[in-house]
DRENDRENSE-141392 format. One record per residue: x, y, z of N, C-alpha, C, O, CB in turn. Coordinates in steps of 0.1 Angstrom, whole numbers, padded with zeros to 4 digits, always signed. Last residue first. Glycine has a CB too. Layout:
// DRENDRENSE-141392
XYZXYZXYZXYZXYZ...
END
This chain:
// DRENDRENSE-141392
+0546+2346+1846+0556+2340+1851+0548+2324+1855+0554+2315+1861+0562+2349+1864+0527+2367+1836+0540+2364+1827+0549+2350+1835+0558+2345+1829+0551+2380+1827+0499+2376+1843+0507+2372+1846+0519+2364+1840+0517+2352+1840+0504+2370+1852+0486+2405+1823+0483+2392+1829+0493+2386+1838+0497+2396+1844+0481+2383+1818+0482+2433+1833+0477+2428+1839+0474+2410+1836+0466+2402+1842+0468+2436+1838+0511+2451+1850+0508+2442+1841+0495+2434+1843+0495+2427+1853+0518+2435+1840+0504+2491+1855+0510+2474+1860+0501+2463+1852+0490+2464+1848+0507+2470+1881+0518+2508+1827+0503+2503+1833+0506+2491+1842+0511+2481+1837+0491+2496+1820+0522+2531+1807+0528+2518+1812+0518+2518+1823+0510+2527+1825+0545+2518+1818+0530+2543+1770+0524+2549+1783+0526+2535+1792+0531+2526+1786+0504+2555+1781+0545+2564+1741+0541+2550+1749+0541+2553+1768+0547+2560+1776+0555+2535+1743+0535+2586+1717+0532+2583+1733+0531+2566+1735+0522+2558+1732+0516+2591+1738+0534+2580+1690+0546+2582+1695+0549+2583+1712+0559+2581+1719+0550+2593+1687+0514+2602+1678+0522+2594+1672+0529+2597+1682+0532+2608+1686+0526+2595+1657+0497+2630+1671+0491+2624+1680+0502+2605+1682+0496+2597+1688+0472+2624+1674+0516+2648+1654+0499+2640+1652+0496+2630+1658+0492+2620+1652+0496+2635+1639+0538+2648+1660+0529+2660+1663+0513+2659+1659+0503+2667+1661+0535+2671+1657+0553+2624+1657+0547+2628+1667+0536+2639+1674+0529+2639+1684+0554+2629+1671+0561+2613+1631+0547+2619+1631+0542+2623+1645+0530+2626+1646+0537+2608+1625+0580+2587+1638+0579+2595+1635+0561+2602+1639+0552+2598+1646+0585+2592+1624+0589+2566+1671+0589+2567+1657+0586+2580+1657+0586+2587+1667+0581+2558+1648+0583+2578+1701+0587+2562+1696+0581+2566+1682+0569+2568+1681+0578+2546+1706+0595+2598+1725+0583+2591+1722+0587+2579+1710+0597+2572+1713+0571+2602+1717+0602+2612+1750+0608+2616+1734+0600+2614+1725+0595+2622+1718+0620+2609+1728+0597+2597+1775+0600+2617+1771+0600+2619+1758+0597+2631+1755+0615+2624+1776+0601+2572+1769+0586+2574+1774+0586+2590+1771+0576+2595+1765+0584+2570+1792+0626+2567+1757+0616+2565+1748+0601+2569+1753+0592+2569+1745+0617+2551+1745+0637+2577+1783+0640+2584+1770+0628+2582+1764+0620+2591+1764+0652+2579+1761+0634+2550+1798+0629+2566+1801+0630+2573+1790+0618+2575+1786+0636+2574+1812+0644+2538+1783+0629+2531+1778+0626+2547+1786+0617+2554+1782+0620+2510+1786+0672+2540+1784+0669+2541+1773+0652+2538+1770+0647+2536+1759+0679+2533+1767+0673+2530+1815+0674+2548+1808+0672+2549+1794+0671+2561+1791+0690+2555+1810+0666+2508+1820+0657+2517+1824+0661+2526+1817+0652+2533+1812+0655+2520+1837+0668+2481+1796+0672+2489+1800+0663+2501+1800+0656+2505+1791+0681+2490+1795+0647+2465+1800+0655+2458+1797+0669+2469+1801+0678+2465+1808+0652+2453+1783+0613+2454+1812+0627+2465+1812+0638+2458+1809+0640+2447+1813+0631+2474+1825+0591+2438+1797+0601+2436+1805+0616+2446+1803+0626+2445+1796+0603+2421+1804+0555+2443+1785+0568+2442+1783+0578+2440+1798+0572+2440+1809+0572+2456+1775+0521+2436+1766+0531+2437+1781+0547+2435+1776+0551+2428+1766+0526+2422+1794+0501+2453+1748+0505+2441+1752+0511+2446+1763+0508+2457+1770+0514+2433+1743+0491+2472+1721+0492+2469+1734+0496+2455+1735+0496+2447+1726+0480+2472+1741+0492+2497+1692+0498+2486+1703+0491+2486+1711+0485+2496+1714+0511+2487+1708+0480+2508+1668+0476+2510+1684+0477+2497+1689+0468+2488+1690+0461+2518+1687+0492+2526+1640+0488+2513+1640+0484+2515+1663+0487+2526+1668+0506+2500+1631+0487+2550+1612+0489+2546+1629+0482+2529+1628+0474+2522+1622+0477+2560+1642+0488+2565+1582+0490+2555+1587+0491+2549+1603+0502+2542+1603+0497+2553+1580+0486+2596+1572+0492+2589+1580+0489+2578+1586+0487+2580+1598+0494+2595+1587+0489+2626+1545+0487+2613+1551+0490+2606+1562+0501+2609+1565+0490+2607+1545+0481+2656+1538+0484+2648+1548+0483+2635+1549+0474+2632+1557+0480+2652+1554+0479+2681+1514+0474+2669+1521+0487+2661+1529+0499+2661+1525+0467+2659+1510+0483+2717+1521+0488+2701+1517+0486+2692+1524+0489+2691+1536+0500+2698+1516+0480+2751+1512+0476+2739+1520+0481+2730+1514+0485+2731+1503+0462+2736+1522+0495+2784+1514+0485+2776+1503+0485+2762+1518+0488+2764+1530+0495+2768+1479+0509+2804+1532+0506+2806+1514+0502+2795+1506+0504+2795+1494+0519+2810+1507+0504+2826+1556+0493+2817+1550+0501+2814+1539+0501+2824+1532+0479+2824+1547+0530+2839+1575+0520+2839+1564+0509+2827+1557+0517+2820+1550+0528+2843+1555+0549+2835+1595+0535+2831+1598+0525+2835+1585+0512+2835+1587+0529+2839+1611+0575+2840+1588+0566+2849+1596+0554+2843+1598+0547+2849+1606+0563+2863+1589+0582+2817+1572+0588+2818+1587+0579+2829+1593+0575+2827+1605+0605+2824+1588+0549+2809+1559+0562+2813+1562+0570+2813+1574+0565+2810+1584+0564+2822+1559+0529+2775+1560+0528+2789+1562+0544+2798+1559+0553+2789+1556+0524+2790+1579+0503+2760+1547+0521+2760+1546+0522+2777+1550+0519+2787+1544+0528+2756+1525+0483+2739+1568+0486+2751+1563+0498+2750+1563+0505+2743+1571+0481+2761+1570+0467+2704+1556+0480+2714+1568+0482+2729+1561+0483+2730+1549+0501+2705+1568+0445+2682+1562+0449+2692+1553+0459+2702+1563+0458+2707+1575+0435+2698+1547+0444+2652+1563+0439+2658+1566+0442+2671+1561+0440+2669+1549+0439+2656+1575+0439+2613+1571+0442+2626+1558+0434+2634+1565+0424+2631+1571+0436+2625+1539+0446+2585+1590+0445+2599+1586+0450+2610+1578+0461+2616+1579+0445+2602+1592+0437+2557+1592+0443+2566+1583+0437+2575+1583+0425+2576+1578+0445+2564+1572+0449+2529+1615+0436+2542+1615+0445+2545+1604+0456+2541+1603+0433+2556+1630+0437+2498+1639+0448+2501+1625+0436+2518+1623+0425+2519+1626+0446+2483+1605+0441+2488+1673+0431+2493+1658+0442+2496+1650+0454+2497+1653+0419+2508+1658+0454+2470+1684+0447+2470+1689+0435+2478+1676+0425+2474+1672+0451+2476+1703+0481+2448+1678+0473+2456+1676+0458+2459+1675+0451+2452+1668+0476+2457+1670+0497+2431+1703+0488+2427+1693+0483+2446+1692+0483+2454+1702+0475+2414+1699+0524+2410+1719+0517+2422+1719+0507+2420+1708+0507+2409+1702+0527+2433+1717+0536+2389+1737+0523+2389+1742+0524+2409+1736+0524+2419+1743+0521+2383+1764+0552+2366+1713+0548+2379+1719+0535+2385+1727+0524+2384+1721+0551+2387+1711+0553+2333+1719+0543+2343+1709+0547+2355+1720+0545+2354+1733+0521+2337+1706+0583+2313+1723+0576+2320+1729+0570+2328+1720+0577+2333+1711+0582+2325+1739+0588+2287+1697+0588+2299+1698+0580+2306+1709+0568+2307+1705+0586+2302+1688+0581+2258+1693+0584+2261+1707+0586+2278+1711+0585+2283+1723+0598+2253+1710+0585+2255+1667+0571+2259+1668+0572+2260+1687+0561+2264+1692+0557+2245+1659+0616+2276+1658+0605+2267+1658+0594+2269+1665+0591+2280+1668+0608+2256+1662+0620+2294+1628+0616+2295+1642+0608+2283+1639+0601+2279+1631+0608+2309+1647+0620+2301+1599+0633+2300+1606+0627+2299+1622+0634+2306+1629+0644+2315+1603+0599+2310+1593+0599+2296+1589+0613+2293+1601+0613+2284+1610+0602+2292+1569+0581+2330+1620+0587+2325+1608+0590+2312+1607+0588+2304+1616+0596+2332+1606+0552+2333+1635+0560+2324+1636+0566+2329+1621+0558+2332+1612+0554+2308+1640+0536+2361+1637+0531+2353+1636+0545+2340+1637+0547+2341+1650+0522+2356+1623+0522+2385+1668+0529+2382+1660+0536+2365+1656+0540+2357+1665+0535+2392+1664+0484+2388+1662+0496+2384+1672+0508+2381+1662+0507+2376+1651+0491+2369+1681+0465+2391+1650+0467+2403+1650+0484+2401+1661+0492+2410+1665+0451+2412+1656+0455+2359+1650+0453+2370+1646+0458+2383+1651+0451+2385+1661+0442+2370+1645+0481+2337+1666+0465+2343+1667+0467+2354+1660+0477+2361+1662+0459+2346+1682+0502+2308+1669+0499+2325+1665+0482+2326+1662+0474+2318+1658+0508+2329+1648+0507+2280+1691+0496+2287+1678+0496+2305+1680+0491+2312+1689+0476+2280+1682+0508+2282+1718+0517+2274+1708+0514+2278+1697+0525+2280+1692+0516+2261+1707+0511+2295+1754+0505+2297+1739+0515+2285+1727+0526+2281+1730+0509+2316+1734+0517+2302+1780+0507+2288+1776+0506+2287+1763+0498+2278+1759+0492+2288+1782+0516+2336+1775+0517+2326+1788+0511+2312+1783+0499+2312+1782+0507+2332+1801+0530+2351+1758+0520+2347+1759+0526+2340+1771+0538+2339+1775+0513+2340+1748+0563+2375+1764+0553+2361+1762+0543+2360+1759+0541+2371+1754+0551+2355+1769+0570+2404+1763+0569+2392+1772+0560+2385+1765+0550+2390+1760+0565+2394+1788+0591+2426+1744+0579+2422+1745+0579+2406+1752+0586+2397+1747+0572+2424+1729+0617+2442+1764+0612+2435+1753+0603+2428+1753+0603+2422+1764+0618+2429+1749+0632+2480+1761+0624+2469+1766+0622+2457+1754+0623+2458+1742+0609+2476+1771+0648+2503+1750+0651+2497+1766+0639+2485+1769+0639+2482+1781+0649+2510+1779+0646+2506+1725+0641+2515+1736+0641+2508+1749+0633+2510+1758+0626+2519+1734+0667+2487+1714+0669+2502+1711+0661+2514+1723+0665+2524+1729+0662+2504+1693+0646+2465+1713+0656+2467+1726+0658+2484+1721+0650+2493+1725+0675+2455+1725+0623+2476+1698+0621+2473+1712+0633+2476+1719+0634+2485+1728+0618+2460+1714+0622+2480+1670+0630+2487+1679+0630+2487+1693+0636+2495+1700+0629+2499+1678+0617+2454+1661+0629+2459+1653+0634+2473+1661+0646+2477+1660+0624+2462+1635+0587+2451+1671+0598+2443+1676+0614+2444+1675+0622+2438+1682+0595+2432+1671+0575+2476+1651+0580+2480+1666+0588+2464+1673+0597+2467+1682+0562+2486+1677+0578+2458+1627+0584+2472+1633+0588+2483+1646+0596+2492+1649+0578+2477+1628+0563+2441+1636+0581+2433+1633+0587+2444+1636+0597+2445+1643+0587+2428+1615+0539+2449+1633+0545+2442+1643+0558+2437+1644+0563+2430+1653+0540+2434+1644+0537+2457+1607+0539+2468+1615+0545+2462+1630+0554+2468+1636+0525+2476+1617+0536+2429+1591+0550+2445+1593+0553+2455+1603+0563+2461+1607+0548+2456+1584+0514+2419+1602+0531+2418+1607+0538+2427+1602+0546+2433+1608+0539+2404+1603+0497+2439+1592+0497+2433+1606+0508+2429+1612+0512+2433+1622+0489+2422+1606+0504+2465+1563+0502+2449+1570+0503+2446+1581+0514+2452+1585+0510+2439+1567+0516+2489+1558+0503+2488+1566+0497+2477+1570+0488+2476+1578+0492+2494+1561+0541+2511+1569+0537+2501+1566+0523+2497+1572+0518+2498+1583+0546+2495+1569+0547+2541+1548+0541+2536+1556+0540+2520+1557+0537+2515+1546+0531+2541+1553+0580+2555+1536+0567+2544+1534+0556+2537+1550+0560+2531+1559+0578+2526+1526+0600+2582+1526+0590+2576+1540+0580+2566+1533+0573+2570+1524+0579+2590+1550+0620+2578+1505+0609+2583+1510+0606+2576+1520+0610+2564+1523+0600+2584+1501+0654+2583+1494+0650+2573+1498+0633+2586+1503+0634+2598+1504+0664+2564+1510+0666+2593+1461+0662+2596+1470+0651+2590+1480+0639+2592+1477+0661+2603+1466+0690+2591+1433+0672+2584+1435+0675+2592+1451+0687+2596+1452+0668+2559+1434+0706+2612+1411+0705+2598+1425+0691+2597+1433+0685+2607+1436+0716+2600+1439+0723+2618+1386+0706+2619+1390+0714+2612+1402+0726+2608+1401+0689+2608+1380+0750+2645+1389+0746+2636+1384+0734+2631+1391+0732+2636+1402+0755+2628+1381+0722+2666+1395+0737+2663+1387+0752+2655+1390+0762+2660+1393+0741+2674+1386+0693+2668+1400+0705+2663+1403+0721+2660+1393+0726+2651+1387+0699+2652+1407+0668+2675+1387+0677+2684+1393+0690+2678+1392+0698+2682+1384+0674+2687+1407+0656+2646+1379+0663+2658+1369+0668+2668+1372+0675+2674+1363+0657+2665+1360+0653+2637+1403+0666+2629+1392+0665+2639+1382+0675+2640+1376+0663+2610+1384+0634+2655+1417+0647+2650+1422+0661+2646+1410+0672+2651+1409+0643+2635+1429+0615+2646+1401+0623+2664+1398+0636+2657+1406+0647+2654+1400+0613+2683+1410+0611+2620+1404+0610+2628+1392+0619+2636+1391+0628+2636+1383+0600+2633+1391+0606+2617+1432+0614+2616+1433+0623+2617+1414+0635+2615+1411+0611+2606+1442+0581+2640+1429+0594+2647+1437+0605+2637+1436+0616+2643+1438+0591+2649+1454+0567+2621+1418+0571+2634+1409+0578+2638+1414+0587+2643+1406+0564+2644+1404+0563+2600+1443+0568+2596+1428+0569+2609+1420+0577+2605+1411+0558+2585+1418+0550+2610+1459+0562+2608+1461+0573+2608+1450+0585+2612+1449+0562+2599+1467+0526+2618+1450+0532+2626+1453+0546+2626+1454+0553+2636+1452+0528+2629+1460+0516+2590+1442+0519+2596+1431+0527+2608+1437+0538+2609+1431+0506+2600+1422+0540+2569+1463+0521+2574+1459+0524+2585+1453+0535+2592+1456+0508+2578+1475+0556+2538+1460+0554+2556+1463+0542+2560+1461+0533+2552+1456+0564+2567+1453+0565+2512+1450+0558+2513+1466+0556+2532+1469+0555+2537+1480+0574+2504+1481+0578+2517+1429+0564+2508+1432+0560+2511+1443+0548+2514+1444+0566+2492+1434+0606+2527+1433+0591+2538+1424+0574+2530+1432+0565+2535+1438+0592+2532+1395+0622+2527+1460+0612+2515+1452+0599+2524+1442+0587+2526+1445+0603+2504+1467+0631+2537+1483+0635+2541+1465+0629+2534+1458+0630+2537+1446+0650+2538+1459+0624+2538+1515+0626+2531+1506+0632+2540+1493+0638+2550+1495+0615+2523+1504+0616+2538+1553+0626+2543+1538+0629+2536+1526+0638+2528+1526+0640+2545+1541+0588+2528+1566+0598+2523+1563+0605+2532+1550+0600+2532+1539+0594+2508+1560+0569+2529+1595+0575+2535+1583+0588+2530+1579+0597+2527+1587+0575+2549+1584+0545+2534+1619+0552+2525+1613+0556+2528+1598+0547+2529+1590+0546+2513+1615+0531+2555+1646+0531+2559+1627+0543+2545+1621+0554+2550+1619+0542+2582+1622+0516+2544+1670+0528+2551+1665+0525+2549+1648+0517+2543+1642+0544+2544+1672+0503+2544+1703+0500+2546+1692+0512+2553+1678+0515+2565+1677+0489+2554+1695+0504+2520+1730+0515+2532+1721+0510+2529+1706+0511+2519+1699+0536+2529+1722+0508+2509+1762+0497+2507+1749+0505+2522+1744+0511+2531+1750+0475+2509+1754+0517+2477+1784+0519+2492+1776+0508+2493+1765+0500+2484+1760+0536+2493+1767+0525+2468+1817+0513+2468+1804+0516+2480+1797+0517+2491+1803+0496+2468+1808+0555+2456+1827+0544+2462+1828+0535+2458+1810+0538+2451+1801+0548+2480+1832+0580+2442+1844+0569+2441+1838+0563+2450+1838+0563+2455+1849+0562+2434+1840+0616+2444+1858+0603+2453+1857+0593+2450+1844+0597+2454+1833+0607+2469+1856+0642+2446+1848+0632+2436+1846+0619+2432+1855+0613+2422+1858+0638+2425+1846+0652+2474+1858+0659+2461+1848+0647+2450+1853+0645+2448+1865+0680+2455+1852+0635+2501+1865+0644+2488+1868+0645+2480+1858+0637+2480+1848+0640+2480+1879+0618+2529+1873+0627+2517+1863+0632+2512+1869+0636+2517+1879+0635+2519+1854+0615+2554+1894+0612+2535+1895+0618+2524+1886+0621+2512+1889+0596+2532+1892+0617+2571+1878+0631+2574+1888+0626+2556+1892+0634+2547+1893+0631+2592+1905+0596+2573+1864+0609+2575+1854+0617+2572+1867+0629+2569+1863+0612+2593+1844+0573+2578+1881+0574+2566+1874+0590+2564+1866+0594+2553+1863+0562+2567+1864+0582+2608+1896+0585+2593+1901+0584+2581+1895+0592+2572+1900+0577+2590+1910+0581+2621+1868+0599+2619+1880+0591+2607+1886+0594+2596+1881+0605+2637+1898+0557+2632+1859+0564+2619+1852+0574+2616+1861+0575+2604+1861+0570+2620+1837+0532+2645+1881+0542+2642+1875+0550+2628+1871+0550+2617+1876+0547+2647+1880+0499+2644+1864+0505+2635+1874+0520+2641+1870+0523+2642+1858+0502+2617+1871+0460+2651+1856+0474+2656+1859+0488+2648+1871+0486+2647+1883+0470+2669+1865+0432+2647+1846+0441+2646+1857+0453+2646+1853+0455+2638+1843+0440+2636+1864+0403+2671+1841+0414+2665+1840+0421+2659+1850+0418+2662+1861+0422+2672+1836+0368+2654+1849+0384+2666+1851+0396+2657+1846+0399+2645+1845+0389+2670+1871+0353+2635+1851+0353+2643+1839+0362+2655+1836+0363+2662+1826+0341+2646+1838+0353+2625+1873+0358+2613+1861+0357+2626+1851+0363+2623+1840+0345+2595+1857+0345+2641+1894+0361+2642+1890+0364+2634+1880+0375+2634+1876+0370+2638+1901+0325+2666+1875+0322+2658+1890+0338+2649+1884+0342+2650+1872+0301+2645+1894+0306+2691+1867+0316+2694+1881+0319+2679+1883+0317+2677+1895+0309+2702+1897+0300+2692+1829+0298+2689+1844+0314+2689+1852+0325+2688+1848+0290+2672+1846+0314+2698+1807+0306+2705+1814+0304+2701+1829+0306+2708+1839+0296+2705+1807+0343+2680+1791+0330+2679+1800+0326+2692+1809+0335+2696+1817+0332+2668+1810+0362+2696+1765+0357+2691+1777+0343+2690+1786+0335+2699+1787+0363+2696+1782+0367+2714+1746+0358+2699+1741+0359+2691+1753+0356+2679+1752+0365+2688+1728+0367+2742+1755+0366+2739+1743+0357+2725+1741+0346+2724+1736+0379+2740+1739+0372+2739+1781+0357+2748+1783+0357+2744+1759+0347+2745+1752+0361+2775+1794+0389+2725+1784+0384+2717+1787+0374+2724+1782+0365+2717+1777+0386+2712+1799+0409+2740+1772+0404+2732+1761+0395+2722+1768+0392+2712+1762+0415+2724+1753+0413+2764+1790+0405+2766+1776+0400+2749+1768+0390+2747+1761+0419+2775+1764+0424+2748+1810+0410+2752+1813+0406+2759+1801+0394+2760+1801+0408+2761+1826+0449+2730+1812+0434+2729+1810+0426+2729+1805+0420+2721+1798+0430+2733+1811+0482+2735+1814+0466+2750+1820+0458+2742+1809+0460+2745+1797+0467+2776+1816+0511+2715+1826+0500+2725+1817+0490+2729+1824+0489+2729+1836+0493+2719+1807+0540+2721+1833+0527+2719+1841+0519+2726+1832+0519+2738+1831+0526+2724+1856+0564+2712+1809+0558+2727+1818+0545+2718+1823+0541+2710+1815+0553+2744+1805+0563+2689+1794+0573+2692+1799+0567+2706+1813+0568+2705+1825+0584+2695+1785+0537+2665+1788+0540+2679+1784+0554+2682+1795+0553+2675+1805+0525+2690+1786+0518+2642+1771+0530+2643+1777+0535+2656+1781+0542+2657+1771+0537+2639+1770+0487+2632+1772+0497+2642+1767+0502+2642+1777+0497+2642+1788+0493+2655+1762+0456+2616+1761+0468+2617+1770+0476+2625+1763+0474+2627+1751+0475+2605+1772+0427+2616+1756+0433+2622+1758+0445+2623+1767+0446+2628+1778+0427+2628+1759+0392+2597+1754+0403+2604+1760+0417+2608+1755+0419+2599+1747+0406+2598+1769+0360+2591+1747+0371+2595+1744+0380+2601+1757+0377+2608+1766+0369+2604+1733+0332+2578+1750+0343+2584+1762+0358+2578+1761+0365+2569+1767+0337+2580+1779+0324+2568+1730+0313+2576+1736+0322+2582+1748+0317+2591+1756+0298+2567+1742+0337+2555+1714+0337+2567+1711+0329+2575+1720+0327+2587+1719+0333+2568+1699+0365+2537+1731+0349+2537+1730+0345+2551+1729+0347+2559+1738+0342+2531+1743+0387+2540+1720+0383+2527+1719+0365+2528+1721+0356+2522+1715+0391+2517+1731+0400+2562+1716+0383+2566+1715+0385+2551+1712+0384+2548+1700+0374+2578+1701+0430+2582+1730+0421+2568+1729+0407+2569+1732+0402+2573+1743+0427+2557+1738+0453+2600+1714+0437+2599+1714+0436+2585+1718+0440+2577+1711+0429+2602+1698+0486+2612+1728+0479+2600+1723+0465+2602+1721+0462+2610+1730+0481+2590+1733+0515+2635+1724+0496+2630+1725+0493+2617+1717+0495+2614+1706+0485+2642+1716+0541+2655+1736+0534+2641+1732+0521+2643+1732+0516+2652+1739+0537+2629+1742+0561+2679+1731+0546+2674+1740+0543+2670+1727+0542+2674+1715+0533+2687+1749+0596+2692+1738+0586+2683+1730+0574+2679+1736+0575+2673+1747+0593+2672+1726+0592+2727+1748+0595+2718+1746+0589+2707+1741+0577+2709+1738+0599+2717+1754+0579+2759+1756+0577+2743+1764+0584+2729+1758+0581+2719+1765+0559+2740+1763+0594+2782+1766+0606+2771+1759+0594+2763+1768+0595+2761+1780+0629+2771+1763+0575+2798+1777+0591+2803+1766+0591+2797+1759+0589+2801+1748+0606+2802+1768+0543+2787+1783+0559+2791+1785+0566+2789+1778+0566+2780+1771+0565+2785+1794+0517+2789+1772+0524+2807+1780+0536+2801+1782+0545+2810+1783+0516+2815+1800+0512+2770+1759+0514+2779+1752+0524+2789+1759+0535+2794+1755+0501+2784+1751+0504+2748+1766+0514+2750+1773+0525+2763+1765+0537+2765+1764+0520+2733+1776+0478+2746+1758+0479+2741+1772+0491+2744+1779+0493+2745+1791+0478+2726+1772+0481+2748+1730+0475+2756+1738+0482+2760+1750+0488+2770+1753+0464+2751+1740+0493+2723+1726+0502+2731+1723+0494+2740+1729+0502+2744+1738+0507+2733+1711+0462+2714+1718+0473+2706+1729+0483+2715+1731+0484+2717+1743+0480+2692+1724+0455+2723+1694+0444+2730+1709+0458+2723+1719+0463+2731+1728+0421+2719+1712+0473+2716+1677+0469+2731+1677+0468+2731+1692+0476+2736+1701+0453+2735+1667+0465+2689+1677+0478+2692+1679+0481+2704+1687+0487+2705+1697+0484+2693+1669+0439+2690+1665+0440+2681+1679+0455+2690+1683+0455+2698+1693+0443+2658+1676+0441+2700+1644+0435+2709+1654+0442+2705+1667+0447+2712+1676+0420+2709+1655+0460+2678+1633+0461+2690+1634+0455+2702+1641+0461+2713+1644+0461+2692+1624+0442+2658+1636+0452+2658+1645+0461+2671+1645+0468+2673+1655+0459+2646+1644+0404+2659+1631+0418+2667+1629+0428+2665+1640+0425+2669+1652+0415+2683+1628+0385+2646+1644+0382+2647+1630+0399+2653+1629+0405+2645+1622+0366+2657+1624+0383+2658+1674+0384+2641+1667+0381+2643+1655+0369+2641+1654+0372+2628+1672+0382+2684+1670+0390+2680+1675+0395+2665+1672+0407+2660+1669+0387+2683+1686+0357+2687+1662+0365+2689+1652+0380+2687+1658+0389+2688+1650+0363+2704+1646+0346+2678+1683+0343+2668+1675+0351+2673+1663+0354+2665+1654+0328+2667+1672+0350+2695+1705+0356+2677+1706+0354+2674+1690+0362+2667+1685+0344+2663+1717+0331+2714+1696+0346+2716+1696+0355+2704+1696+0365+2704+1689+0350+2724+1707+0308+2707+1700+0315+2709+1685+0328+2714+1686+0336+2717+1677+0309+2719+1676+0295+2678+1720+0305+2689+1717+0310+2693+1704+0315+2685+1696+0316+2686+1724+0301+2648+1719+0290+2656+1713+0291+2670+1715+0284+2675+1706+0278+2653+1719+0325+2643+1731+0325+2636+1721+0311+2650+1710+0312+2657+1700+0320+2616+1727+0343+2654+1759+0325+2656+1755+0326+2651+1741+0331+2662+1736+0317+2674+1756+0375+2637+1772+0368+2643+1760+0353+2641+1760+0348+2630+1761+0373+2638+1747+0396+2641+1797+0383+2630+1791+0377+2642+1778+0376+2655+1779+0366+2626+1807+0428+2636+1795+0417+2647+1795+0405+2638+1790+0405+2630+1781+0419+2660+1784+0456+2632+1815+0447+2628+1809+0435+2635+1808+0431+2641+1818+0446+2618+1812+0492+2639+1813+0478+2643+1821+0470+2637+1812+0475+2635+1801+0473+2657+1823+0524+2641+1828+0511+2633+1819+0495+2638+1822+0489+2640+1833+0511+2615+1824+0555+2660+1829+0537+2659+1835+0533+2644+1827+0542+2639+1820+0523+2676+1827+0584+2671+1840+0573+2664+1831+0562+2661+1835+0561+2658+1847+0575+2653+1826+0608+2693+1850+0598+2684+1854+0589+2680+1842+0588+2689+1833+0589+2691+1865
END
């Protein structure tokens, strides 16, 4: 079984607040929730603080999570139900798919691209890909993770795996003209081109600091962290249900354990037709 649950977050709270400052705590306290069993398996998280004053909290979790530490950590104090968790299983939305089925989606993901390009590396990358060519016998360059952080890149990046996850981004309705943060017309396209009805919603970078620990759990120094997220929304059309269920359980690109990679579904709210 799979869950979703949503947690409202106390923003003014010191525990929320080192919680919103670190996706590594963030991560930490979430893994909590589903601590006591064996084998909990992969758990998703999304943060959405569109409005910082009532942050929330989605997580995917396989085991029926427990709560009640992280609510009494950066959860609301008060008794009353907008401030409880809620909790849903995932089987009935996953067993509803269908082939061309609309909905509204929103998915915060890490956009990245493999390269060898010295130019495009950040000094860390660039001495590992250094030692790399003087270990090597004979040298061979070694491809790195690149963040992408332009508006259409990142939008090309999730359009470059849509089908692969079983869906594809629907329309504007009425549109002729690309709009800011919308994806934009190439030359090769005419100007009849249906505009994707998706758009980024915020651009974020997060540095943070990670403990390097041993297989036993030893402490033995720290390392920065970078990560680039970009926060889709728009509307889509199933394309295929079993490969967009996958993509809802598994999640969508890299960096999942920092909050990267929850896409979530919503009935659609403009109309496509």
């Amino acid at each position: 079984m799979t869950y979703l649950s949503r947690i409202p977050l106390a923003p003014l709270r010191t525990g929320a607040r080192k919680l919103l400052r670190s996706p590594q705590a963030m991560h930490a306290a979430v893994l909590g929730a589903v601590a006591y069993h064996p084998e909990p398996g992969r758990t998703l998280w999304r943060l959405d603080a569109d409005n910082p004053h009532r942050p929330y909290l989605y997580v995917l979790t396989h085991p029926q999570p427990d709560w009640t530490a992280f609510v009494e950590q950066a959860g609301w104090a008060v008794d009353h139900n907008n401030a409880k968790p809620a909790v849903a299983a995932y089987k009935p939305l996953l067993a509803r798919l269908q082939e061309g089925q609309e909905y509204a989606f929103r998915l915060t993901a890490s956009p990245v691209m493999s390269t060898q390009r010295t130019a495009l590396l950040n000094p860390t990358q660039t001495a590992r890909q250094e030692a790399n060519r003087r270990s090597d016998n004979p040298p061979r360059r070694r491809s790195f993770r690149v963040a992408h952080r332009s508006t259409d890149a990142q939008l090309a990046w999730l359009a470059n795996r849509a089908s692969k996850h079983g869906f594809e981004p629907l329309p504007i309705p009425g549109t002729a003209e690309p709009a800011p943060g919308i994806f934009p017309f190439t030359d090769a396209e005419p100007a009849t081109t249906p505009i994707p009805d998706v758009r980024i919603a915020r651009q974020d970078k997060h540095v943070f600091s990670k403990d390097l620990t041993t297989q036993a759990g030893v402490k033995t120094g720290t390392t920065k962290v970078s990560i680039d997220t970009a926060t889709y929304e728009g509307h889509l059309r199933v394309t295929d249900p079993v490969a967009l269920a996958r993509a809802l359980i598994t999640g969508i690109g890299p960096s999942k354990a920092y909050g990267c990679g929850l896409l979530t579904l919503a009935p659609p709210t403009t109309p496509h037709r």
